[in-house]
LOKE-107290 format. One record per residue (C-alpha): x, y, z; residue in one letter. Coordinates in nm, 2 decimals. Layout:
REM LOKE-107290
X / Y / Z / a;
...
This chain:
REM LOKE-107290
-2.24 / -4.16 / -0.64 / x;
-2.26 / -4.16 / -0.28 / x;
-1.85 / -3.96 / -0.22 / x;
-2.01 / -3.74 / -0.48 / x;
-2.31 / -3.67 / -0.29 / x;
-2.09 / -3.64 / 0.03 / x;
-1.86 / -3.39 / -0.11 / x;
-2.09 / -3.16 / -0.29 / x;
-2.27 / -3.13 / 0.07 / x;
-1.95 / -3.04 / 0.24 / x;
-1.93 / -2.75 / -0.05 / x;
-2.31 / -2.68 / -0.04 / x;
-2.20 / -2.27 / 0.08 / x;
-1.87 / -2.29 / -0.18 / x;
-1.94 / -2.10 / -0.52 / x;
-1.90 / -2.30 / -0.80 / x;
-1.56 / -2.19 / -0.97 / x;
-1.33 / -2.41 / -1.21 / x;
-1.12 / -2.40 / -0.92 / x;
-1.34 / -2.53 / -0.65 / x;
-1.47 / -2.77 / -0.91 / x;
-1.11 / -2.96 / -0.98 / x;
-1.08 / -2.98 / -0.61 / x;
-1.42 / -3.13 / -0.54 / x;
-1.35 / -3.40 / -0.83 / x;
-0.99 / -3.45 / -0.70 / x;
-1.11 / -3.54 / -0.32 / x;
-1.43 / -3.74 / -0.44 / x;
-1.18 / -3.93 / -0.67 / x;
-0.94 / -4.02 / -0.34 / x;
-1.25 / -4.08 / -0.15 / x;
-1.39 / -4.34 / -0.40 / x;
-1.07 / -4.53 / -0.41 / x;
-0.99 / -4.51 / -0.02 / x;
-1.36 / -4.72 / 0.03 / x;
-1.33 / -4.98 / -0.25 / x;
-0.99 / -5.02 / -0.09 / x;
-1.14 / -5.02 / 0.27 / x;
-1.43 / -5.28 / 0.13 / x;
-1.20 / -5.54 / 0.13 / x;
-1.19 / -5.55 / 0.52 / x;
-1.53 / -5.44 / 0.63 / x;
-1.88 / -5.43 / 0.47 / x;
-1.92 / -5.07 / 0.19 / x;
-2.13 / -4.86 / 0.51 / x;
-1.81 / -4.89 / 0.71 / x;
-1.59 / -4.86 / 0.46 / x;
-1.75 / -4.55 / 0.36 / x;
-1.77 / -4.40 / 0.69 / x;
-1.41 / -4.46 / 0.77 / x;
-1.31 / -4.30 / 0.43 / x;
-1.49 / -4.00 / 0.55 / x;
-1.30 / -3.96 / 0.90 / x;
-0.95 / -3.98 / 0.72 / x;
-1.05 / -3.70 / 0.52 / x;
-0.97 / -3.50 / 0.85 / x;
-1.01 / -3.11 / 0.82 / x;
-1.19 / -3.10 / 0.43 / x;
-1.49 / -2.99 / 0.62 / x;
-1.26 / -2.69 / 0.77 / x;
-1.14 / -2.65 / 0.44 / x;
-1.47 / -2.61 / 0.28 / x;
-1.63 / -2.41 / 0.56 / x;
-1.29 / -2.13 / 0.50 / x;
-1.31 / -2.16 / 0.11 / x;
-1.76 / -2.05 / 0.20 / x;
-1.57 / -1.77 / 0.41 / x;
-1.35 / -1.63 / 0.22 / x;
-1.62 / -1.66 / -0.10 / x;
-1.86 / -1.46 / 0.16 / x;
-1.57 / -1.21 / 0.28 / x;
-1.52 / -1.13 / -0.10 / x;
-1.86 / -1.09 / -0.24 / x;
-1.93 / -0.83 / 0.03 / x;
-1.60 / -0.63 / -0.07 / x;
-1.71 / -0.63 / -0.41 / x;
-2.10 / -0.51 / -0.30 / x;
-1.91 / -0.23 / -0.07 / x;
-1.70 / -0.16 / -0.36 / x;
-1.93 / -0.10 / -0.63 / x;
-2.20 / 0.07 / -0.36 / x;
-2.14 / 0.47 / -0.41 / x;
-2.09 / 0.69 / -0.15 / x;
-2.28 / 1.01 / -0.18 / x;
-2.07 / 1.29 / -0.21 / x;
-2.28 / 1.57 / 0.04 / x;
-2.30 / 1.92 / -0.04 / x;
-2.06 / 2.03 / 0.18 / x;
-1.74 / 1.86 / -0.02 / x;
-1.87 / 1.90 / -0.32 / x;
-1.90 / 2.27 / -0.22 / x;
-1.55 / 2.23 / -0.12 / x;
-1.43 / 2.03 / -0.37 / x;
-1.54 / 2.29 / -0.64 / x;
-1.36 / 2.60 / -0.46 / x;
-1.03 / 2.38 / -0.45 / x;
-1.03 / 2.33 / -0.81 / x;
-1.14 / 2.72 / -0.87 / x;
-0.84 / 2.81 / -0.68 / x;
-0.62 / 2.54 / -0.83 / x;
-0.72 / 2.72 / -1.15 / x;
-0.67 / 3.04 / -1.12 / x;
-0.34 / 3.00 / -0.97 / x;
-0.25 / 2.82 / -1.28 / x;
-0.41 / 3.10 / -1.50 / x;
-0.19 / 3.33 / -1.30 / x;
0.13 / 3.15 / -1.36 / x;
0.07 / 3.07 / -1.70 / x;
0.00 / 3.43 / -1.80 / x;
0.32 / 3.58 / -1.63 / x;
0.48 / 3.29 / -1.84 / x;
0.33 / 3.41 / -2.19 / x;
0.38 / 3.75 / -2.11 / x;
0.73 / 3.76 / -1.99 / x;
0.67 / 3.96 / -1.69 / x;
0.82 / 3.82 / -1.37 / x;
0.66 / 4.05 / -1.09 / x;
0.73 / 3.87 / -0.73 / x;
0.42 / 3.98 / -0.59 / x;
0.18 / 3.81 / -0.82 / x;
0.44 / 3.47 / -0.81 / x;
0.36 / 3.49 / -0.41 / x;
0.01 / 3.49 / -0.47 / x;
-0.01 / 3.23 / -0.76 / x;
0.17 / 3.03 / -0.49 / x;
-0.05 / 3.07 / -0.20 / x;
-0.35 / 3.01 / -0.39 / x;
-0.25 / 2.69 / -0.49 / x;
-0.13 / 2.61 / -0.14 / x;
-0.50 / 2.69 / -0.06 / x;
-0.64 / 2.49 / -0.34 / x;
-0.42 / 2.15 / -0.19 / x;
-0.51 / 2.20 / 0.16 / x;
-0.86 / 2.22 / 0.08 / x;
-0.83 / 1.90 / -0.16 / x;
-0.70 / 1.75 / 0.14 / x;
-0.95 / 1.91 / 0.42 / x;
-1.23 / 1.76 / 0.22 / x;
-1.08 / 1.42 / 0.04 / x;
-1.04 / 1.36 / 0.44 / x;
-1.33 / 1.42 / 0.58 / x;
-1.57 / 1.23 / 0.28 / x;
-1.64 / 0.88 / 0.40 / x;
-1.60 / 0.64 / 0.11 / x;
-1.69 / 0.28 / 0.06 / x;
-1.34 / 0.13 / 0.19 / x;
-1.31 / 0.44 / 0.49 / x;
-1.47 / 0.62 / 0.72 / x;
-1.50 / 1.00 / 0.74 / x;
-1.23 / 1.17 / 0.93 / x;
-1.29 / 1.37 / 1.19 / x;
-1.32 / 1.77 / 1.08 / x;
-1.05 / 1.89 / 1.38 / x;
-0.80 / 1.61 / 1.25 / x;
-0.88 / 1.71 / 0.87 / x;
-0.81 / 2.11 / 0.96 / x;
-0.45 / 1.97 / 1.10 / x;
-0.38 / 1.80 / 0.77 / x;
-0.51 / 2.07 / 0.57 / x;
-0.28 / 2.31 / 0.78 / x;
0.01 / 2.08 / 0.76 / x;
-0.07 / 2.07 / 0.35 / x;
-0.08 / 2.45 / 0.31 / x;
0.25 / 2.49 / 0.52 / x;
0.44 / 2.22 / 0.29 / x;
0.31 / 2.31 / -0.06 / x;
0.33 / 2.70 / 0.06 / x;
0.70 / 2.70 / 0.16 / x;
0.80 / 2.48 / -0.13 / x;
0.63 / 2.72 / -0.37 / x;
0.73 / 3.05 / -0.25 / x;
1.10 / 2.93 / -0.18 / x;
1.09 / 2.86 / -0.58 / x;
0.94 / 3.15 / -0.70 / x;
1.16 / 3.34 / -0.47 / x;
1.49 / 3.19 / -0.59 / x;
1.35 / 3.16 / -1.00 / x;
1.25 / 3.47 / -1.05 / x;
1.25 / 3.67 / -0.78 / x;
1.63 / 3.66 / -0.79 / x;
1.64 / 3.53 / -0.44 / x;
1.95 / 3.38 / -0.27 / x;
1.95 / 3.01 / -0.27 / x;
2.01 / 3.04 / 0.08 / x;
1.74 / 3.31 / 0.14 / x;
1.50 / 3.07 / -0.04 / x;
1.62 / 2.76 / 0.17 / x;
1.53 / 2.94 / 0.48 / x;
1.18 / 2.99 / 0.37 / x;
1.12 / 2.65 / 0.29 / x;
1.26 / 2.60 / 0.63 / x;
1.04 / 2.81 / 0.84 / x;
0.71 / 2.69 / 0.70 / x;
0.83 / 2.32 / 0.62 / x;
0.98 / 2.24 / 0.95 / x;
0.67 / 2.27 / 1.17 / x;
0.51 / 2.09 / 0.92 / x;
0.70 / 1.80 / 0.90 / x;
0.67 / 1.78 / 1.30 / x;
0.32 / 1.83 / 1.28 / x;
0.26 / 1.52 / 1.02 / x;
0.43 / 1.30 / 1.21 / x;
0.30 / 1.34 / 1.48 / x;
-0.03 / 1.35 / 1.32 / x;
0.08 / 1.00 / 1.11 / x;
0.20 / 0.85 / 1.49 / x;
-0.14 / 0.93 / 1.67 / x;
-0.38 / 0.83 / 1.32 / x;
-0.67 / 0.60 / 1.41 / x;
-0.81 / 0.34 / 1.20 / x;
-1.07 / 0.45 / 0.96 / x;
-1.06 / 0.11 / 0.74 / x;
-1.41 / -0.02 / 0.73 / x;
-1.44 / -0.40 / 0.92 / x;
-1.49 / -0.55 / 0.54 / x;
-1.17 / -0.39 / 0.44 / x;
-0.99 / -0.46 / 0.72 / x;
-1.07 / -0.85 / 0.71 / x;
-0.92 / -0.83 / 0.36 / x;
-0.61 / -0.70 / 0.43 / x;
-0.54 / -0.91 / 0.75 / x;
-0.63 / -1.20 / 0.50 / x;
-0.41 / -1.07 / 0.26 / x;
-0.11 / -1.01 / 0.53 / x;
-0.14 / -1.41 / 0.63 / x;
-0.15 / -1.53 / 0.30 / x;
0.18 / -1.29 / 0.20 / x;
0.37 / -1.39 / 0.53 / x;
0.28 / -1.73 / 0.47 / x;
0.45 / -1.71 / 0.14 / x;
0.72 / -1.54 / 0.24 / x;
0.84 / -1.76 / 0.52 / x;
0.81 / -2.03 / 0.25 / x;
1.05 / -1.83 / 0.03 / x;
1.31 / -1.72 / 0.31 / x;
1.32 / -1.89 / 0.64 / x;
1.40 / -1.64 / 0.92 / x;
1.73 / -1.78 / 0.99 / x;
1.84 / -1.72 / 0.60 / x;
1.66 / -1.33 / 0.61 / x;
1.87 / -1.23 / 0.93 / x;
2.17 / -1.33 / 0.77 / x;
2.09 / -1.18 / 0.43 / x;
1.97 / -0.87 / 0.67 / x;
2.32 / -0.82 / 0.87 / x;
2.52 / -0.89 / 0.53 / x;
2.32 / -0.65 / 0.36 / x;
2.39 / -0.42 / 0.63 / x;
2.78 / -0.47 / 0.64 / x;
2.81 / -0.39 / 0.29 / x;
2.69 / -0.11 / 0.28 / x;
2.86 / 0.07 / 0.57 / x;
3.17 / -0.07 / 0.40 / x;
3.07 / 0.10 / 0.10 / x;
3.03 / 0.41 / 0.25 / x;
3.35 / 0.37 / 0.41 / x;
3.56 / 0.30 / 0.09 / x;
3.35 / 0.61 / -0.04 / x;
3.42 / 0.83 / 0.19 / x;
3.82 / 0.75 / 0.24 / x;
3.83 / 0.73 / -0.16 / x;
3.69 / 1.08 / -0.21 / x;
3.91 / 1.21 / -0.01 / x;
4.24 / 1.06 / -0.10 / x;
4.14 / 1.08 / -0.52 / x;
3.87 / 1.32 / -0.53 / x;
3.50 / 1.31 / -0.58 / x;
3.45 / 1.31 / -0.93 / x;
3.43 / 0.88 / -1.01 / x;
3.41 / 0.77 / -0.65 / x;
3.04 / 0.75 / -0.68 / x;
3.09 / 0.43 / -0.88 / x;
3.17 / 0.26 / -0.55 / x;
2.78 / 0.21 / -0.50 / x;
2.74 / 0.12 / -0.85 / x;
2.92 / -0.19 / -0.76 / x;
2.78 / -0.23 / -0.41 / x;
2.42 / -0.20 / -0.57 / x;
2.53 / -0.51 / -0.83 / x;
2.64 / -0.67 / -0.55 / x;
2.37 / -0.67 / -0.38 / x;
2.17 / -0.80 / -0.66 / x;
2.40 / -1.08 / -0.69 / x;
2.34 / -1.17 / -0.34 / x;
1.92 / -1.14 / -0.35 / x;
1.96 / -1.39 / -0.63 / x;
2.19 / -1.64 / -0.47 / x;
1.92 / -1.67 / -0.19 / x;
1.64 / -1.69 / -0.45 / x;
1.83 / -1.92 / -0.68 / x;
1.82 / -2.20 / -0.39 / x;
1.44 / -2.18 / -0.35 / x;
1.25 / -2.40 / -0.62 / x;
């Protein structure tokens, strides 16, 4: 009665899951045993006391298990809590999906009608460039219950970065599908307006702050120990660089033997060479597994 009483007050702060249950009865079970063992030597207070002190860090144990019970129970309050969406996104939120619909009204009319004039492709195109920037200007800039808002400067950048992407992509396929464009005239499109933006985002990606709220952040740092710890239990570093640099070799043979295969028989079955590379590969993931229990 006494472990039981001892125990339960080290998990006062625990909630009471099956889990945390088995484990309570599993140490007050040891502790029980360790003093009518212990008895035998000193008088039962002594016994029970020195029982107690082997236990070592189940006080630390309990204390993280009340943490981690804590950390969780505010992620789920954040999670369920509702952000309110101001009027300002919703405002821009509704004009994205106007122009997101009428550039598919556009599109979809040319399509039943048979008619193929450039001009209206171009602008079906740039509207829904326009209605993804603006899903991404304002999905940005809305704080939610896992991040904060972003700033309105940064969330312009993204949006301009979007509506260069999706507007280059779109144009250099109308343009080559029906417009009769070159496939090299349509390329170069792409090019112009995709290029900046690809140097745009990652520069954008490089100099990103965080915007994970401290709840969410916890969780994730928590999740990143628990995952390394498992992983280091599954593949010791040593074993990982090896299987790295192998991994590595093989495949810079493989594009070797492609390459001085394709020219010497052709191109047409060559590709087969990382058909077996890939199987290879396999094989050797599970070899590494297979020792683990």
């Amino acid at each position: 009665m006494k472990e039981k009483m001892y125990v339960d007050r080290l998990f006062a702060g625990c909630e009471e899951t099956p889990e945390i249950k088995d484990f309570k009865e599993e140490i007050t079970a040891n502790l029980r045993e360790r003093v009518k063992e212990l008895s035998l030597k000193m008088d039962e207070e002594q016994a029970f006391e020195k029982a107690a002190a082997e236990l070592g860090d189940i006080k630390a144990i309990a204390d993280d298990i009340g943490r981690k019970k804590s950390n969780e129970t505010i992620g789920r309050m954040y999670m369920k809590a509702k952000t309110p969406v101001t009027k300002r996104t919703a405002a821009g939120m509704t004009a994205a999906t106007a122009f997101l619909l009428l550039a598919a009204g556009i599109a979809l009319i040319m399509l039943l009608r048979g008619t193929e004039q450039a001009g209206i492709l171009y602008l079906s195109a740039a509207l829904f460039s326009v209605s993804c920037s603006l899903f991404t200007y304002f999905g940005l800039t809305h704080e939610t219950a896992a991040h904060y808002a972003m700033k309105k400067s940064r969330g312009a950048a993204y949006a301009i970065v979007c509506l260069l992407a999706v507007l280059g992509v779109s144009l250099a396929v109308a343009a080559f599908l029906f417009a009769g464009l070159k496939i090299s005239s349509a390329v170069a499109i792409k090019s112009v307006l995709i290029l900046p933006a690809v140097c745009a985002l990652v520069f954008l990606l490089a100099t990103e702050p965080k915007r994970r709220k401290p709840w969410l952040q916890a969780a994730i740092e928590r999740e990143t120990e628990n995952s390394f710890d498992l992983n280091s239990e599954i593949m010791d570093p040593v074993t990982a660089a090896k299987f790295g640099i192998t991994s590595g070799g093989l495949w810079i043979l493989a594009i070797a033997v492609f390459v001085t295969l394709g020219l010497i028989f052709g191109w047409q079955y060559v590709w087969l060479v990382f058909i077996f590379t890939l199987a290879i590969q396999v094989f050797m993931l599970a070899s590494v597994f297979g020792k683990k229990k």
